[in-house]
N, C-alpha and C positions, 0 to 999 in steps of 0.2 A: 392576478400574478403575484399580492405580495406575499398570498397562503402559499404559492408555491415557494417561491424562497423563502419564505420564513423558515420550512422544514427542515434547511440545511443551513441558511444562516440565522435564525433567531439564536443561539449558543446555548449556553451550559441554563436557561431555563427555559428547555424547551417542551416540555411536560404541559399537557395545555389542562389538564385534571387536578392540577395544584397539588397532588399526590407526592407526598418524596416514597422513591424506589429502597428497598430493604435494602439491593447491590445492584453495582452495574450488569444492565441488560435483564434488569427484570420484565421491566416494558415489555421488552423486544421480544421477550415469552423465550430467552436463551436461561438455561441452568446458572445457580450461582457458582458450580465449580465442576472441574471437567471436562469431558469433549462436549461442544459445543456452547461452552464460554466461554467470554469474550477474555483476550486476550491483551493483560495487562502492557502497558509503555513501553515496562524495561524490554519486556521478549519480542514487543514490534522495534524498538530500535535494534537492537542481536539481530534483529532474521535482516534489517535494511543494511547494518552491519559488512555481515555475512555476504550482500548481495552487492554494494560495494567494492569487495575485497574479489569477489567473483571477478564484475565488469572488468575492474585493472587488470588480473590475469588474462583475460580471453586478450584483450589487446594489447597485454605485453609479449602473450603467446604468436600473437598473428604480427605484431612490430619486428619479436626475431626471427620470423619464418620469412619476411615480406623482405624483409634489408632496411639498412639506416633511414632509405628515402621513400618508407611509404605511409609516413603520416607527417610529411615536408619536411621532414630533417631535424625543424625547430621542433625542441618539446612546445615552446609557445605558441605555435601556429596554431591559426584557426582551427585546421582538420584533428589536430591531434588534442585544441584544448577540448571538444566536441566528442570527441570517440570515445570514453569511456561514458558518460552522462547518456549519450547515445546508445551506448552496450548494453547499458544499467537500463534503459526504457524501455530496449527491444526484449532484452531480456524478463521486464515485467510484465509487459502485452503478453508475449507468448507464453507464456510460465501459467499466468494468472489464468489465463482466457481458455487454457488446454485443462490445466490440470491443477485449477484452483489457489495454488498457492508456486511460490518462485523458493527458487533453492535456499535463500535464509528462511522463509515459512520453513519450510521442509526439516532443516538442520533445527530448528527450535520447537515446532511441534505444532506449526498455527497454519490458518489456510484463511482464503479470501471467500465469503460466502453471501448469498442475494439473500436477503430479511423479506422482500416480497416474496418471492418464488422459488421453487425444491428445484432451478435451474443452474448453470454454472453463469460464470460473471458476462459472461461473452467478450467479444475482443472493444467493442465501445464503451465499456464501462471501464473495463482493465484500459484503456485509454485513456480518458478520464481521470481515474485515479494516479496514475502516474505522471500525467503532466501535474494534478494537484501537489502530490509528492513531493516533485522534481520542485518547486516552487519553497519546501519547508513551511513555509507559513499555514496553511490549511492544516495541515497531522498536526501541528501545536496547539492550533484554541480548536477544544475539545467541548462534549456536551457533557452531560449527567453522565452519561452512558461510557465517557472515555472515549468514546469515536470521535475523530476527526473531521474535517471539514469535508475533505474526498471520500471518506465513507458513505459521510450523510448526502451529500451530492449524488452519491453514485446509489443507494441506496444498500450499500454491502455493511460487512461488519470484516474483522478480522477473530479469528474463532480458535479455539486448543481444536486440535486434531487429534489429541490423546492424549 
Protein backbone atom coordinates (compact mmCIF):
# COMPACT_ATOMS: atom_id res chain seq x y z
CA UNK A 1 0.00 0.00 0.00
CA UNK A 2 2.71 2.46 0.76
CA UNK A 3 4.12 2.08 -3.28
CA UNK A 4 0.74 3.07 -3.95
CA UNK A 5 0.65 6.40 -2.19
CA UNK A 6 4.02 7.11 -2.40
CA UNK A 7 3.14 7.82 -6.11
CA UNK A 8 1.13 10.77 -5.36
CA UNK A 9 2.26 11.64 -1.93
CA UNK A 10 5.93 11.02 -1.84
CA UNK A 11 6.38 15.09 -3.30
CA UNK A 12 8.62 17.19 -5.26
CA UNK A 13 11.34 14.01 -5.07
CA UNK A 14 9.52 11.79 -6.56
CA UNK A 15 11.95 10.46 -9.29
CA UNK A 16 12.77 7.09 -7.96
CA UNK A 17 16.03 6.97 -10.80
CA UNK A 18 17.85 9.75 -8.92
CA UNK A 19 17.85 11.29 -12.42
CA UNK A 20 17.05 15.33 -12.36
CA UNK A 21 14.61 16.07 -15.60
CA UNK A 22 16.18 18.69 -18.17
CA UNK A 23 12.23 20.30 -17.66
CA UNK A 24 8.96 19.59 -16.44
CA UNK A 25 7.35 16.55 -17.76
CA UNK A 26 10.14 15.00 -19.19
CA UNK A 27 9.37 11.80 -17.27
CA UNK A 28 5.96 11.88 -18.18
CA UNK A 29 7.44 11.56 -22.06
CA UNK A 30 5.28 15.22 -22.49
CA UNK A 31 7.35 17.84 -25.02
CA UNK A 32 9.32 20.64 -23.38
CA UNK A 33 7.12 23.19 -25.17
CA UNK A 34 3.91 23.34 -27.00
CA UNK A 35 0.82 21.22 -27.20
CA UNK A 36 0.93 18.82 -25.09
CA UNK A 37 3.12 20.52 -22.36
CA UNK A 38 2.49 20.81 -19.33
CA UNK A 39 0.99 23.75 -18.38
CA UNK A 40 2.76 26.26 -16.25
CA UNK A 41 0.93 27.66 -12.52
CA UNK A 42 0.23 31.07 -13.70
CA UNK A 43 -2.21 29.69 -16.72
CA UNK A 44 -3.77 26.92 -14.30
CA UNK A 45 -4.57 29.59 -11.73
CA UNK A 46 -6.14 32.06 -15.08
CA UNK A 47 -8.19 29.13 -16.37
CA UNK A 48 -9.43 28.26 -12.16
CA UNK A 49 -9.74 32.11 -12.34
CA UNK A 50 -11.96 32.20 -15.25
CA UNK A 51 -14.01 29.33 -13.91
CA UNK A 52 -14.73 31.03 -10.61
CA UNK A 53 -15.95 34.04 -12.32
CA UNK A 54 -18.09 31.62 -14.48
CA UNK A 55 -19.80 29.72 -11.23
CA UNK A 56 -20.90 33.38 -9.71
CA UNK A 57 -22.55 34.19 -13.03
CA UNK A 58 -24.50 31.05 -13.63
CA UNK A 59 -25.96 31.73 -9.99
CA UNK A 60 -26.36 35.24 -10.06
CA UNK A 61 -28.03 34.41 -13.43
CA UNK A 62 -30.43 31.96 -12.08
CA UNK A 63 -30.75 34.14 -8.33
CA UNK A 64 -32.30 36.95 -10.77
CA UNK A 65 -34.39 34.84 -12.88
CA UNK A 66 -35.51 32.54 -9.56
CA UNK A 67 -36.55 35.90 -7.21
CA UNK A 68 -35.00 37.28 -4.03
CA UNK A 69 -36.17 33.96 -2.05
CA UNK A 70 -34.35 31.23 -4.05
CA UNK A 71 -31.16 30.84 -2.37
CA UNK A 72 -33.12 31.85 1.41
CA UNK A 73 -32.96 35.42 1.11
CA UNK A 74 -29.66 35.60 3.31
CA UNK A 75 -26.65 35.89 0.98
CA UNK A 76 -25.17 33.94 4.36
CA UNK A 77 -27.32 31.04 4.18
CA UNK A 78 -26.29 27.85 4.05
CA UNK A 79 -27.91 27.23 0.43
CA UNK A 80 -26.51 30.29 -1.12
CA UNK A 81 -22.86 30.04 0.76
CA UNK A 82 -22.89 26.31 -1.09
CA UNK A 83 -24.22 27.39 -4.73
CA UNK A 84 -21.62 28.79 -6.27
CA UNK A 85 -18.53 26.14 -4.83
CA UNK A 86 -21.25 23.79 -5.99
CA UNK A 87 -21.60 25.36 -9.57
CA UNK A 88 -17.90 25.66 -9.77
CA UNK A 89 -17.64 21.44 -9.09
CA UNK A 90 -20.60 20.49 -11.21
CA UNK A 91 -19.18 22.54 -13.65
CA UNK A 92 -15.75 20.74 -13.47
CA UNK A 93 -17.22 17.08 -13.38
CA UNK A 94 -18.97 17.92 -16.54
CA UNK A 95 -16.62 20.07 -18.47
CA UNK A 96 -13.65 17.82 -17.55
CA UNK A 97 -15.22 14.43 -18.02
CA UNK A 98 -17.11 15.40 -21.63
CA UNK A 99 -14.69 17.35 -23.18
CA UNK A 100 -11.41 17.42 -21.34
CA UNK A 101 -10.94 20.65 -20.13
CA UNK A 102 -13.65 23.35 -18.26
CA UNK A 103 -14.26 26.82 -19.70
CA UNK A 104 -11.08 28.54 -17.97
CA UNK A 105 -8.81 25.45 -19.63
CA UNK A 106 -10.54 26.45 -22.80
CA UNK A 107 -10.08 30.49 -22.48
CA UNK A 108 -6.30 29.82 -21.60
CA UNK A 109 -5.33 27.07 -24.03
CA UNK A 110 -4.82 23.93 -21.41
CA UNK A 111 -7.01 20.74 -21.14
CA UNK A 112 -7.20 17.90 -18.50
CA UNK A 113 -5.38 14.75 -19.80
CA UNK A 114 -4.77 10.77 -18.52
CA UNK A 115 -0.56 10.10 -18.55
CA UNK A 116 -1.77 6.25 -18.50
CA UNK A 117 -4.04 6.10 -21.35
CA UNK A 118 -4.99 7.96 -25.02
CA UNK A 119 -8.58 8.01 -22.96
CA UNK A 120 -10.48 11.08 -21.66
CA UNK A 121 -10.53 11.64 -17.68
CA UNK A 122 -13.85 10.05 -17.23
CA UNK A 123 -16.47 11.58 -14.66
CA UNK A 124 -14.54 9.67 -11.43
CA UNK A 125 -11.30 11.13 -11.78
CA UNK A 126 -12.81 14.54 -12.93
CA UNK A 127 -14.44 13.85 -9.47
CA UNK A 128 -11.63 13.47 -7.81
CA UNK A 129 -9.74 16.11 -8.93
CA UNK A 130 -12.11 18.51 -7.93
CA UNK A 131 -12.87 17.75 -4.67
CA UNK A 132 -8.80 17.87 -4.41
CA UNK A 133 -9.10 21.35 -5.86
CA UNK A 134 -11.96 22.43 -3.97
CA UNK A 135 -9.66 21.80 -0.76
CA UNK A 136 -6.51 24.44 -2.35
CA UNK A 137 -4.08 22.47 -0.55
CA UNK A 138 -3.33 19.48 -2.94
CA UNK A 139 -2.79 21.95 -6.56
CA UNK A 140 -0.17 23.75 -3.98
CA UNK A 141 2.55 21.20 -2.97
CA UNK A 142 3.66 20.24 -6.34
CA UNK A 143 6.23 17.44 -7.67
CA UNK A 144 9.37 17.88 -10.08
CA UNK A 145 6.95 17.83 -12.67
CA UNK A 146 4.57 21.00 -11.23
CA UNK A 147 1.66 18.79 -10.97
CA UNK A 148 -0.26 18.86 -7.99
CA UNK A 149 -1.42 16.56 -5.53
CA UNK A 150 -5.05 15.75 -7.59
CA UNK A 151 -3.15 15.32 -10.63
CA UNK A 152 -0.99 12.81 -9.19
CA UNK A 153 -3.81 11.07 -7.41
CA UNK A 154 -5.90 11.14 -10.30
CA UNK A 155 -3.20 10.22 -12.58
CA UNK A 156 -3.82 13.24 -15.17
CA UNK A 157 -1.66 16.20 -16.01
CA UNK A 158 -2.97 19.60 -17.00
CA UNK A 159 -1.48 20.15 -20.81
CA UNK A 160 -1.28 23.33 -23.54
CA UNK A 161 -3.83 22.57 -26.08
CA UNK A 162 -2.18 24.89 -28.48
Amino acid sequence: MRDIAGSWLSGPTSSHDGEEQKFKGEKLGLPEYGEGSLAPLGVRVGALVVDWILAYAVIGVIAMVAGPGFLGGDPFSSIAAWAVPLCWGAMGVVCVSLFAQTPGQAVFGTGTARLDAPERVGVLRSLVRVLFIFFLLPPLIQDEDGRGMHDRATGTALIRTR
